[in-house]
PyMOL Python script that loads the backbone (N, CA, C, O; Angstrom):
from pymol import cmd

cmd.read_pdbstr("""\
ATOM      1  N   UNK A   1       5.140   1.981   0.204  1.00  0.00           N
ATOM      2  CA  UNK A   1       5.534   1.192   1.365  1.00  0.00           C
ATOM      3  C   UNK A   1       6.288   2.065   2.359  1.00  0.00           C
ATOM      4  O   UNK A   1       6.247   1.996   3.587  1.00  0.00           O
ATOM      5  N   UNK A   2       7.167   3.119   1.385  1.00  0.00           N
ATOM      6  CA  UNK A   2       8.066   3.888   2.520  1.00  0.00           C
ATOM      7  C   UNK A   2       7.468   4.397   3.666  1.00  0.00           C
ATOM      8  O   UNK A   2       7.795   4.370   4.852  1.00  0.00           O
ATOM      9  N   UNK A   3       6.296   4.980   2.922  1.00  0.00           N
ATOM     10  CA  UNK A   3       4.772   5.880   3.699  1.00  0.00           C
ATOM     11  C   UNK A   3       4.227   5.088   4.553  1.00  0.00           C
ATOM     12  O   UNK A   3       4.345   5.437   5.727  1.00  0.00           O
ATOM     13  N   UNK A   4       3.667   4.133   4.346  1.00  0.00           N
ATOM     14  CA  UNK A   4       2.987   3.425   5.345  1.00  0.00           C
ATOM     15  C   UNK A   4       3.733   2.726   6.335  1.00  0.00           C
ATOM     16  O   UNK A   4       3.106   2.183   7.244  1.00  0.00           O
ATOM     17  N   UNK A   5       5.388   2.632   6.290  1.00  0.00           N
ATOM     18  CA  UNK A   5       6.511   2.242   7.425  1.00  0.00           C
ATOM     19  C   UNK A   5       6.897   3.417   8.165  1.00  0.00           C
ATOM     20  O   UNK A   5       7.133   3.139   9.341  1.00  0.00           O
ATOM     21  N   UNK A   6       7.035   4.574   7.892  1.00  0.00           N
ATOM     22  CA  UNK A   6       7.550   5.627   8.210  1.00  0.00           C
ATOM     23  C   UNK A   6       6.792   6.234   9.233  1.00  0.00           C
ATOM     24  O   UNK A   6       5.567   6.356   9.244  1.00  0.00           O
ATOM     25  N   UNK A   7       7.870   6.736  10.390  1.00  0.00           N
ATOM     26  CA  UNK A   7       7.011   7.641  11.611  1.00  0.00           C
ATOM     27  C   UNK A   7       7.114   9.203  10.992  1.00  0.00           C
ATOM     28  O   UNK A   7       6.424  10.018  11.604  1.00  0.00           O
ATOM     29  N   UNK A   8       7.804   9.662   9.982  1.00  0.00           N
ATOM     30  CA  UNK A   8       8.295  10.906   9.327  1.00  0.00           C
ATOM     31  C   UNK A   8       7.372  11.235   8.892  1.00  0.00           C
ATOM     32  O   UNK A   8       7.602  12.395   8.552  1.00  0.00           O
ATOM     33  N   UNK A   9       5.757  10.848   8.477  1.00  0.00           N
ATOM     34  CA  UNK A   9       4.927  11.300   7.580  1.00  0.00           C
ATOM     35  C   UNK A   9       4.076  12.284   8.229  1.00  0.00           C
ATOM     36  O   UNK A   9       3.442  12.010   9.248  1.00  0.00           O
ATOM     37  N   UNK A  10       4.047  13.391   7.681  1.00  0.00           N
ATOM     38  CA  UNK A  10       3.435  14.811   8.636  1.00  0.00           C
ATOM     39  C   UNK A  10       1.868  14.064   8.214  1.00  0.00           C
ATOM     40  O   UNK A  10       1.415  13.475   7.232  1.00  0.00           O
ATOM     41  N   UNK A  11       1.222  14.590   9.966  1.00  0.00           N
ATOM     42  CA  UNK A  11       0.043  14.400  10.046  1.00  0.00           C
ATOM     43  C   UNK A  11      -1.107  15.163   9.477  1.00  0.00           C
ATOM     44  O   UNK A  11      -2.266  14.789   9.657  1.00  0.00           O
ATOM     45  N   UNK A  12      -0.796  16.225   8.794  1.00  0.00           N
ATOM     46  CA  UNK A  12      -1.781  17.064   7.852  1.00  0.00           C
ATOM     47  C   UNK A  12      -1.753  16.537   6.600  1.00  0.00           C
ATOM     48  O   UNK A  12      -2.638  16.897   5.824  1.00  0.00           O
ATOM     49  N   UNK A  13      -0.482  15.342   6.032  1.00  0.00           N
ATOM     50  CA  UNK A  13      -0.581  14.414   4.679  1.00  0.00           C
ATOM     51  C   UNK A  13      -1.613  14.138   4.086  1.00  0.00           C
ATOM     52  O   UNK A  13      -2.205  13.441   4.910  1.00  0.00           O
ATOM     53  N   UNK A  14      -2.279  14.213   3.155  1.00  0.00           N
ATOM     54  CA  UNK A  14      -3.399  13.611   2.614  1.00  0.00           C
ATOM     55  C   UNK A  14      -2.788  12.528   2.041  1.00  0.00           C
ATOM     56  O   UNK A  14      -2.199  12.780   0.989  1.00  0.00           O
ATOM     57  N   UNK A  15      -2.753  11.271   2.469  1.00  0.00           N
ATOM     58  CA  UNK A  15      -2.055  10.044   2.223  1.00  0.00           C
ATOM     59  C   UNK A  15      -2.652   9.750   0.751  1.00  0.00           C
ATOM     60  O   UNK A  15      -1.915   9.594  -0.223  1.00  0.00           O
ATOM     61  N   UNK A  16      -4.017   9.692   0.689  1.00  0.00           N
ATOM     62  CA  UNK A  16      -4.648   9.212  -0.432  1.00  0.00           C
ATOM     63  C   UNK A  16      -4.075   9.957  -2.017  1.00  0.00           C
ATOM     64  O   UNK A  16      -3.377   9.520  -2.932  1.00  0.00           O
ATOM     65  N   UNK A  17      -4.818  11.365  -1.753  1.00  0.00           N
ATOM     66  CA  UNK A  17      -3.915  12.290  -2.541  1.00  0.00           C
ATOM     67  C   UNK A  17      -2.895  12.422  -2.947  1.00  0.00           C
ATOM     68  O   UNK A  17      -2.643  12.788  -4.095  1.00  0.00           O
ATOM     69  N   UNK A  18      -2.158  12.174  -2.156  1.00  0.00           N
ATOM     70  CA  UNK A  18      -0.366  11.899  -2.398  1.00  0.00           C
ATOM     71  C   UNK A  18      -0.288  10.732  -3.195  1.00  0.00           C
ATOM     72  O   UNK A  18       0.673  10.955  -3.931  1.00  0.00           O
ATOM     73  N   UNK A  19      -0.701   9.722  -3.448  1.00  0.00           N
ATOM     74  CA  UNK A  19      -0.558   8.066  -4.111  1.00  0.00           C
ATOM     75  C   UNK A  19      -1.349   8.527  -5.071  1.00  0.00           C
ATOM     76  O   UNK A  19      -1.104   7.902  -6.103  1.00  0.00           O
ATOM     77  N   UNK A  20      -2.239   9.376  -5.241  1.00  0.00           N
ATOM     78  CA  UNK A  20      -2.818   9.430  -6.716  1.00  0.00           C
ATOM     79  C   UNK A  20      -2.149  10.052  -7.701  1.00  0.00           C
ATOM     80  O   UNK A  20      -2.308   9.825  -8.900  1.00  0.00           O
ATOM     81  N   UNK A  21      -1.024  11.227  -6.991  1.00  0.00           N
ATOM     82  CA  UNK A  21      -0.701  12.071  -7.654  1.00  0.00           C
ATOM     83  C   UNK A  21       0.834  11.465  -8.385  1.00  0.00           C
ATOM     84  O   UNK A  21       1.359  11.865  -9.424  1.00  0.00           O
ATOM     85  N   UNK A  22       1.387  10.214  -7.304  1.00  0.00           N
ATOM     86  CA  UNK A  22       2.475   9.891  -7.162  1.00  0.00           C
ATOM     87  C   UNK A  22       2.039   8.392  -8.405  1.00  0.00           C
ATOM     88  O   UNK A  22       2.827   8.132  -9.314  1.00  0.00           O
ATOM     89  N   UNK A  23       1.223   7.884  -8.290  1.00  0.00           N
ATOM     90  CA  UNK A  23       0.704   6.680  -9.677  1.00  0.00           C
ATOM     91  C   UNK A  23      -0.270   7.393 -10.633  1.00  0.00           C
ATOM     92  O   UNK A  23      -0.921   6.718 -11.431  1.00  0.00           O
ATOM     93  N   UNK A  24      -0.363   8.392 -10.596  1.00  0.00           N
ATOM     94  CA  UNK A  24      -1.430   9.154 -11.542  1.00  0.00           C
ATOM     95  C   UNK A  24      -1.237   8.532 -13.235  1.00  0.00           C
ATOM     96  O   UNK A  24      -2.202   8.423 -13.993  1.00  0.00           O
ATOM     97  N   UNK A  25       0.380   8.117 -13.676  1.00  0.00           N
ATOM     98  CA  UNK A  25       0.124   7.541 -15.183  1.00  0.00           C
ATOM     99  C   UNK A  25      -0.394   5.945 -14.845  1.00  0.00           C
ATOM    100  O   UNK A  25      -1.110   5.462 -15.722  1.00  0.00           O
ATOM    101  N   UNK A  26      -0.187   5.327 -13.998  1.00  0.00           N
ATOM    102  CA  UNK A  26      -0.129   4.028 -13.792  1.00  0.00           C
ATOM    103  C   UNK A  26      -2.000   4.106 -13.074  1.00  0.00           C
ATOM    104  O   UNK A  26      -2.383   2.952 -13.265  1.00  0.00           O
ATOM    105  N   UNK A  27      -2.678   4.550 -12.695  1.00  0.00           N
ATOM    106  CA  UNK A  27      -3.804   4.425 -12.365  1.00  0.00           C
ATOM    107  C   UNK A  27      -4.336   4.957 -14.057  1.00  0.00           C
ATOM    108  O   UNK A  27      -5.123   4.134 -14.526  1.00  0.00           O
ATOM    109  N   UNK A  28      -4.125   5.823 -14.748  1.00  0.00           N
ATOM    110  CA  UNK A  28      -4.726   6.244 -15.804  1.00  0.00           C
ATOM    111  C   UNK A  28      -4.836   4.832 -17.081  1.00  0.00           C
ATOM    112  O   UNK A  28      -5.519   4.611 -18.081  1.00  0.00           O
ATOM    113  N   UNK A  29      -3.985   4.288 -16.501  1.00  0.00           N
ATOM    114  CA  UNK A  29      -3.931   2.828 -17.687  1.00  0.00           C
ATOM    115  C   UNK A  29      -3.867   1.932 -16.854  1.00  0.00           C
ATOM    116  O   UNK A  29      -2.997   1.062 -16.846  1.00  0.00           O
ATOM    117  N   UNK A  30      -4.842   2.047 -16.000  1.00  0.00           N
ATOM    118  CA  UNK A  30      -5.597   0.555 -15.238  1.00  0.00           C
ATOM    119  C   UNK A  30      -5.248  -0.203 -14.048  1.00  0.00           C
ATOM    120  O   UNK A  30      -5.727  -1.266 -13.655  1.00  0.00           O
ATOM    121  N   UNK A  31      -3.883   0.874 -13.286  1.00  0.00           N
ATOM    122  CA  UNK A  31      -3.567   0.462 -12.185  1.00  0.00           C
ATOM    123  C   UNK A  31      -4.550   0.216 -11.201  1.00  0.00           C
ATOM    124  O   UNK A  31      -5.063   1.295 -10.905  1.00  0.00           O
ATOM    125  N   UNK A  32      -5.278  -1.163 -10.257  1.00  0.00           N
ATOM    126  CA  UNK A  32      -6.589  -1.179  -9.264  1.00  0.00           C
ATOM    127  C   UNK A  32      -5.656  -1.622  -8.402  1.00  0.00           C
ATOM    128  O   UNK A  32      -4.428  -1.696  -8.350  1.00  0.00           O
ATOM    129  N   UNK A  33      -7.146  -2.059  -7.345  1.00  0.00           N
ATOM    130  CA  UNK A  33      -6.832  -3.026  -6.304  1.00  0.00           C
ATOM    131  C   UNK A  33      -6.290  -4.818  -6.591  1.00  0.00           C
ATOM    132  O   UNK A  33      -5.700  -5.607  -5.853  1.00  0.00           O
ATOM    133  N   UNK A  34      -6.704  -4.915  -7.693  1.00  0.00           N
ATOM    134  CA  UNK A  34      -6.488  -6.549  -8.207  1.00  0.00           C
ATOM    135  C   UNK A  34      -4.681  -6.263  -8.102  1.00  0.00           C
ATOM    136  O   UNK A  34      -4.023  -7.070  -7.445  1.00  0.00           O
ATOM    137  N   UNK A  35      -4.018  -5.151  -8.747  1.00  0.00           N
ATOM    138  CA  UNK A  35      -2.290  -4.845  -8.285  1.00  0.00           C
ATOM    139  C   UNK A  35      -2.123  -4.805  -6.884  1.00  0.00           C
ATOM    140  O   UNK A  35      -1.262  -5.561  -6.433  1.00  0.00           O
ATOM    141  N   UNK A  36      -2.606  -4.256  -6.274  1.00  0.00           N
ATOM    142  CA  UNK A  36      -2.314  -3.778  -5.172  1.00  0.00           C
ATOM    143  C   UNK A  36      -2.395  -5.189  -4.282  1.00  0.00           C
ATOM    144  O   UNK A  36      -1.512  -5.454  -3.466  1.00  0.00           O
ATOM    145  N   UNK A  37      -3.496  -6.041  -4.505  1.00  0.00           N
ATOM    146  CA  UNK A  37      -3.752  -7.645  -4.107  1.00  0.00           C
ATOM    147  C   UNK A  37      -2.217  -8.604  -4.228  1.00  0.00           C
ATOM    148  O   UNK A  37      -1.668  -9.390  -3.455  1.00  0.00           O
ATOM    149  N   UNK A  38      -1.913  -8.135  -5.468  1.00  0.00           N
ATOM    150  CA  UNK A  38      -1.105  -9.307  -6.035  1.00  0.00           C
ATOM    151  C   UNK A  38       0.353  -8.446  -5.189  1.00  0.00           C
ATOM    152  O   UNK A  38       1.234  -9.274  -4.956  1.00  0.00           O
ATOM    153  N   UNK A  39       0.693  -7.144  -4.765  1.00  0.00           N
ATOM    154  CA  UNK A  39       2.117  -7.263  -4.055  1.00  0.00           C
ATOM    155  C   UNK A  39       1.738  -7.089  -3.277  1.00  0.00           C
ATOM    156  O   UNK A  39       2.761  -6.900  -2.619  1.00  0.00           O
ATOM    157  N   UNK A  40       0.555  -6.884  -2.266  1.00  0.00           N
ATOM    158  CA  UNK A  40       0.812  -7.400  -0.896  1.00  0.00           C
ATOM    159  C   UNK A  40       0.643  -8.504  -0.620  1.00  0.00           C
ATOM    160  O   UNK A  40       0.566  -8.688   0.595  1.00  0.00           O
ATOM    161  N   UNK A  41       0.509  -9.676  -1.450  1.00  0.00           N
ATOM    162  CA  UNK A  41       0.426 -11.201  -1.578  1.00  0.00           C
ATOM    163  C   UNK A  41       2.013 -11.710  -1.441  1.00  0.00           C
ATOM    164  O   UNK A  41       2.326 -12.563  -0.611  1.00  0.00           O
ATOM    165  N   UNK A  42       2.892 -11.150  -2.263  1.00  0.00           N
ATOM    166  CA  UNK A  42       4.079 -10.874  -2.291  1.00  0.00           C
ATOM    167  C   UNK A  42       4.938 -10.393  -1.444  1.00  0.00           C
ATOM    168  O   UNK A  42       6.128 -10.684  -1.321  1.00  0.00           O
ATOM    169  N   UNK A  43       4.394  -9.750  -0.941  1.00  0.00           N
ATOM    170  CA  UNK A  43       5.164  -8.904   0.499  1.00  0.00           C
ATOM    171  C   UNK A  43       5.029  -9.673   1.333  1.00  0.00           C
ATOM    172  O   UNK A  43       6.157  -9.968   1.728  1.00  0.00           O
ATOM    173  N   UNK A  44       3.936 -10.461   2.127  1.00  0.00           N
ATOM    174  CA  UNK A  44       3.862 -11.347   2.943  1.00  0.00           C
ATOM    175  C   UNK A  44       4.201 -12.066   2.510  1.00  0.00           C
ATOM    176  O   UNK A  44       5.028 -12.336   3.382  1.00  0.00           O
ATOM    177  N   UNK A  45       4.450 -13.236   1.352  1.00  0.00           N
ATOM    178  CA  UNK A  45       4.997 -14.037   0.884  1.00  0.00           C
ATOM    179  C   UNK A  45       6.880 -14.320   1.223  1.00  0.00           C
ATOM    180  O   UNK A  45       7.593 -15.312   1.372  1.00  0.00           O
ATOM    181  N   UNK A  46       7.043 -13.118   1.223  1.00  0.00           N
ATOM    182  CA  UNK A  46       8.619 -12.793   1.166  1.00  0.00           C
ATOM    183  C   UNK A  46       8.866 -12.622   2.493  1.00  0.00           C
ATOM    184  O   UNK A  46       9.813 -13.140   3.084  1.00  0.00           O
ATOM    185  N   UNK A  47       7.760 -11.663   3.154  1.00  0.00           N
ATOM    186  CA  UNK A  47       8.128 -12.333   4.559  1.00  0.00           C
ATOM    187  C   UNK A  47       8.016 -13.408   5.184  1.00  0.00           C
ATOM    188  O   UNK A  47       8.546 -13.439   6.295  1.00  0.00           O
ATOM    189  N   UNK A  48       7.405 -14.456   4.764  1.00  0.00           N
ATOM    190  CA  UNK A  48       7.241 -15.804   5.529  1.00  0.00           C
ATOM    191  C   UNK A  48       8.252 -16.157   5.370  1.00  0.00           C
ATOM    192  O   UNK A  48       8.998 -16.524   6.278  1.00  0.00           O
ATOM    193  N   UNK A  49       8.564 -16.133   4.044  1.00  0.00           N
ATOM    194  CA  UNK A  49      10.233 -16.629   3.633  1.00  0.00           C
ATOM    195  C   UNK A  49      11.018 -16.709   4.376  1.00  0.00           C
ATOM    196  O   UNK A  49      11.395 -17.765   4.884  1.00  0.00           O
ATOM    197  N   UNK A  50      11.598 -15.201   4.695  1.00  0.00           N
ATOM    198  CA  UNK A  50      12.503 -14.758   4.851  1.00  0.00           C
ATOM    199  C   UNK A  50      12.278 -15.771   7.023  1.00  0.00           C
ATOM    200  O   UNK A  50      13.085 -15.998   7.924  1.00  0.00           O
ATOM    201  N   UNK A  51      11.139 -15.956   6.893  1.00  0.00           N
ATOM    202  CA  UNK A  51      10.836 -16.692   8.480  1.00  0.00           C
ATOM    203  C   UNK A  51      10.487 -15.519   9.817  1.00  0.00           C
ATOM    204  O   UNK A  51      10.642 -15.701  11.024  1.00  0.00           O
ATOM    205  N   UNK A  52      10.036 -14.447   9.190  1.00  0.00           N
ATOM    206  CA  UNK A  52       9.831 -13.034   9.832  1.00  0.00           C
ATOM    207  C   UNK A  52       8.533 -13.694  10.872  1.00  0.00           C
ATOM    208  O   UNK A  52       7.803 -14.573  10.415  1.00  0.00           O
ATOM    209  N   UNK A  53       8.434 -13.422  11.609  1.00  0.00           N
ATOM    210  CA  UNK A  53       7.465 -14.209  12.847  1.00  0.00           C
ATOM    211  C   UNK A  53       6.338 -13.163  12.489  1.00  0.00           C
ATOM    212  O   UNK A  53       6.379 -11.947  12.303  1.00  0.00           O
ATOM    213  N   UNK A  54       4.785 -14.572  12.448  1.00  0.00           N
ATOM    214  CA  UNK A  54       3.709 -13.816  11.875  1.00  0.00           C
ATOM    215  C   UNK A  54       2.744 -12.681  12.586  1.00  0.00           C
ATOM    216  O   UNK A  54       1.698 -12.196  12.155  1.00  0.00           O
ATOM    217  N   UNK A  55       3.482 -12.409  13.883  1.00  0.00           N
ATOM    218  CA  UNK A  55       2.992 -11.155  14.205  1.00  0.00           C
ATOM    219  C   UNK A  55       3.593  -9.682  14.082  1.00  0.00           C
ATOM    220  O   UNK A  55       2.978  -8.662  14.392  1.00  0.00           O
ATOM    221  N   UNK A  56       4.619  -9.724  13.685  1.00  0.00           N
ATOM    222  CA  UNK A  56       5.573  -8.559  12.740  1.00  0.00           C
ATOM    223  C   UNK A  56       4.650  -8.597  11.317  1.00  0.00           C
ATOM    224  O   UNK A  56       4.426  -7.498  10.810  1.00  0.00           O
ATOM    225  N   UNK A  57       4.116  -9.767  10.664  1.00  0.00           N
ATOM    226  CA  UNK A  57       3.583  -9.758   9.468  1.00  0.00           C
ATOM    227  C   UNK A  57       2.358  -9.336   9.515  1.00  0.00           C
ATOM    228  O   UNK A  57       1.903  -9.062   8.405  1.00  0.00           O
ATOM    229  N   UNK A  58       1.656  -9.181  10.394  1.00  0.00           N
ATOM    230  CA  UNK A  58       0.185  -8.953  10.857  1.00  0.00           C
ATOM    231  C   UNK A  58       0.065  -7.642  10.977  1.00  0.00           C
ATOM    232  O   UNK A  58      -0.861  -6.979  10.511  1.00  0.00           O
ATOM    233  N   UNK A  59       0.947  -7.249  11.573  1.00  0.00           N
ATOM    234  CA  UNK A  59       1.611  -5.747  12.331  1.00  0.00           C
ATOM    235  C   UNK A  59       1.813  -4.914  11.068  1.00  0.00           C
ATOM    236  O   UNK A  59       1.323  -3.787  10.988  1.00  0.00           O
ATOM    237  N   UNK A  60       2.594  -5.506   9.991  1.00  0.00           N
ATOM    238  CA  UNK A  60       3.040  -4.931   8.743  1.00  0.00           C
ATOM    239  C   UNK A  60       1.806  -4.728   8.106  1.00  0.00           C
ATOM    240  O   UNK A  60       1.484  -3.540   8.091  1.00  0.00           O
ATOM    241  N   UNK A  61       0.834  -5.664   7.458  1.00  0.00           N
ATOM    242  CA  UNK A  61      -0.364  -5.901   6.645  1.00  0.00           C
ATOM    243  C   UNK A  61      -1.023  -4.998   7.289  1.00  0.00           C
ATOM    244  O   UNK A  61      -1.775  -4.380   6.536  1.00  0.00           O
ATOM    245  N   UNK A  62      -1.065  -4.585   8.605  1.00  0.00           N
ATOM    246  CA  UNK A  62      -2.375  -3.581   9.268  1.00  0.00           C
ATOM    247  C   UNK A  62      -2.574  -2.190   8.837  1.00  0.00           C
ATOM    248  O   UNK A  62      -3.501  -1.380   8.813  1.00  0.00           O
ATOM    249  N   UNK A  63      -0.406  -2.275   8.261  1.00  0.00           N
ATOM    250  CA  UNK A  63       0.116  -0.534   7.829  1.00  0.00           C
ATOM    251  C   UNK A  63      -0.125  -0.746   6.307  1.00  0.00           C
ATOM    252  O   UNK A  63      -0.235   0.311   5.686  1.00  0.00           O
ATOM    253  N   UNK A  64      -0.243  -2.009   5.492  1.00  0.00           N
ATOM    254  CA  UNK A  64      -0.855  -1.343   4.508  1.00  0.00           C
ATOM    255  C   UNK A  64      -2.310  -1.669   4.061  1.00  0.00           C
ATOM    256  O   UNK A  64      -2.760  -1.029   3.110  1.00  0.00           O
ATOM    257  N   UNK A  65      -3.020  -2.536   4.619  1.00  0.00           N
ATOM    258  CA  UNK A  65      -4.485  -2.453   4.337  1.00  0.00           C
ATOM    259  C   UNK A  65      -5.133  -1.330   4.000  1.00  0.00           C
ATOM    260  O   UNK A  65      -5.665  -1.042   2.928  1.00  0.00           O
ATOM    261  N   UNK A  66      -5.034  -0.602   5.185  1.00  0.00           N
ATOM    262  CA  UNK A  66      -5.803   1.115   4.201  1.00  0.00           C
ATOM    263  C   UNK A  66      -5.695   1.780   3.501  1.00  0.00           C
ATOM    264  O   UNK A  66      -6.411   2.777   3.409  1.00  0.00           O
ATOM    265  N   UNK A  67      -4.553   1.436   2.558  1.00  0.00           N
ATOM    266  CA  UNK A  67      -4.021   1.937   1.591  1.00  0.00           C
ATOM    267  C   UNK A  67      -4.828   1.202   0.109  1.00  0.00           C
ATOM    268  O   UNK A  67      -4.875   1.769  -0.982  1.00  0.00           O
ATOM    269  N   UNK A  68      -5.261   0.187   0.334  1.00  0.00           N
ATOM    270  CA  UNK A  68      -5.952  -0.619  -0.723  1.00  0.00           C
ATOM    271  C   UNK A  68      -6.713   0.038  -1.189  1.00  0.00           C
ATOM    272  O   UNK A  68      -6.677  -0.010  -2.419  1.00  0.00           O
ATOM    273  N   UNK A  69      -7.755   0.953  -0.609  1.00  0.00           N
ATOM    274  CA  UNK A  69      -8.986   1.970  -1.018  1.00  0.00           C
ATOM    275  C   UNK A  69      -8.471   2.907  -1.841  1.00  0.00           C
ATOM    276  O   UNK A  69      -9.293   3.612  -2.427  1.00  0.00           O
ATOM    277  N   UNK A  70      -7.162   3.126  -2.067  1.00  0.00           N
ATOM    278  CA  UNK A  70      -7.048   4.175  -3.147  1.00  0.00           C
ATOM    279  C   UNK A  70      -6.381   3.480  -4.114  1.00  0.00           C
ATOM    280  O   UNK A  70      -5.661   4.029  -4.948  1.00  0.00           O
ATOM    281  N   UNK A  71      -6.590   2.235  -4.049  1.00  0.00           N
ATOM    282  CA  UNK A  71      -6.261   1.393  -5.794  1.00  0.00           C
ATOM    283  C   UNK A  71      -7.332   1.312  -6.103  1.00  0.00           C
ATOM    284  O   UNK A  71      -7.568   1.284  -7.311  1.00  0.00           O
ATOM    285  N   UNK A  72      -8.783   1.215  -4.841  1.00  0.00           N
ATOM    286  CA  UNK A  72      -9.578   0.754  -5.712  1.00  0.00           C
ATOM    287  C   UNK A  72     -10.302   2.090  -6.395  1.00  0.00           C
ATOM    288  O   UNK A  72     -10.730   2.084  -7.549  1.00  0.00           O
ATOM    289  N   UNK A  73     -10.363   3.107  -5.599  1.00  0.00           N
ATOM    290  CA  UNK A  73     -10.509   4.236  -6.597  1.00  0.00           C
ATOM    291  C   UNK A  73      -9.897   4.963  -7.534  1.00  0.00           C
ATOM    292  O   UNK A  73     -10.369   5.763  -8.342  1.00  0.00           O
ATOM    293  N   UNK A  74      -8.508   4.514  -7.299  1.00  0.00           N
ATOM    294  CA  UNK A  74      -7.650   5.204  -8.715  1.00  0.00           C
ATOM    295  C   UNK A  74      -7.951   6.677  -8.830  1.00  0.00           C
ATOM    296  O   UNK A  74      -8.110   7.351  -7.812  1.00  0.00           O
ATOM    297  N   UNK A  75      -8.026   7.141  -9.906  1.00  0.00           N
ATOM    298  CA  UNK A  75      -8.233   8.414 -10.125  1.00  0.00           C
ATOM    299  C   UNK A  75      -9.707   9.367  -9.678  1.00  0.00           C
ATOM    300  O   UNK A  75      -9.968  10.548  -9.445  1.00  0.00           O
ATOM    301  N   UNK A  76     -10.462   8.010  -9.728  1.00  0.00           N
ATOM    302  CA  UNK A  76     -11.970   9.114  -9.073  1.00  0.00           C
ATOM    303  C   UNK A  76     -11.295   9.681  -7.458  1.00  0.00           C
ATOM    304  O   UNK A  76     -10.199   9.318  -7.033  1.00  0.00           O
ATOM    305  N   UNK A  77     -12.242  10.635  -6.730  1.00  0.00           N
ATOM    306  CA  UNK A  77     -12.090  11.427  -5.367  1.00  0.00           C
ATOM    307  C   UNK A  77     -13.033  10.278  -4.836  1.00  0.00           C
ATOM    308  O   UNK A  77     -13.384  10.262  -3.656  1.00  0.00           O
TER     309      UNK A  77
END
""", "prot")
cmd.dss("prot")
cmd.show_as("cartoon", "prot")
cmd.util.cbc("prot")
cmd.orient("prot")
């Protein structure tokens, strides 16, 4: 989440790479996208809560949607 909020992240990052290397035991014993589903279900959840206006939440979900593709590949390239 830090990554996908952050303006600090150097633009030569291999974002993907970095999350494989950084969940590498947790993808090896079955970490997917079905996880990755269930806390950003949660994250927006907590923001409605909290009464965060749903275009800050839209805005948020946009920074982590592309991140979903590397739950669903896990450890394959």
């Amino acid at each position: 989440m830090r990554m996908a909020f952050s303006d600090s992240v150097p633009d030569d990052l291999d974002v993907a790479a970095h999350m494989r290397a950084k969940h590498y035991r947790l993808f090896a014993i079955g970490l997917n996208e079905k996880h990755f589903d269930k806390v950003a279900t949660h994250f927006v959840e907590t923001l409605q809560h909290l009464g965060v206006v749903q275009a800050l939440i839209d805005e948020a979900v946009q920074h982590i949607a592309p991140l979903r593709v590397v739950f669903e590949k896990g450890l394959k390239k």
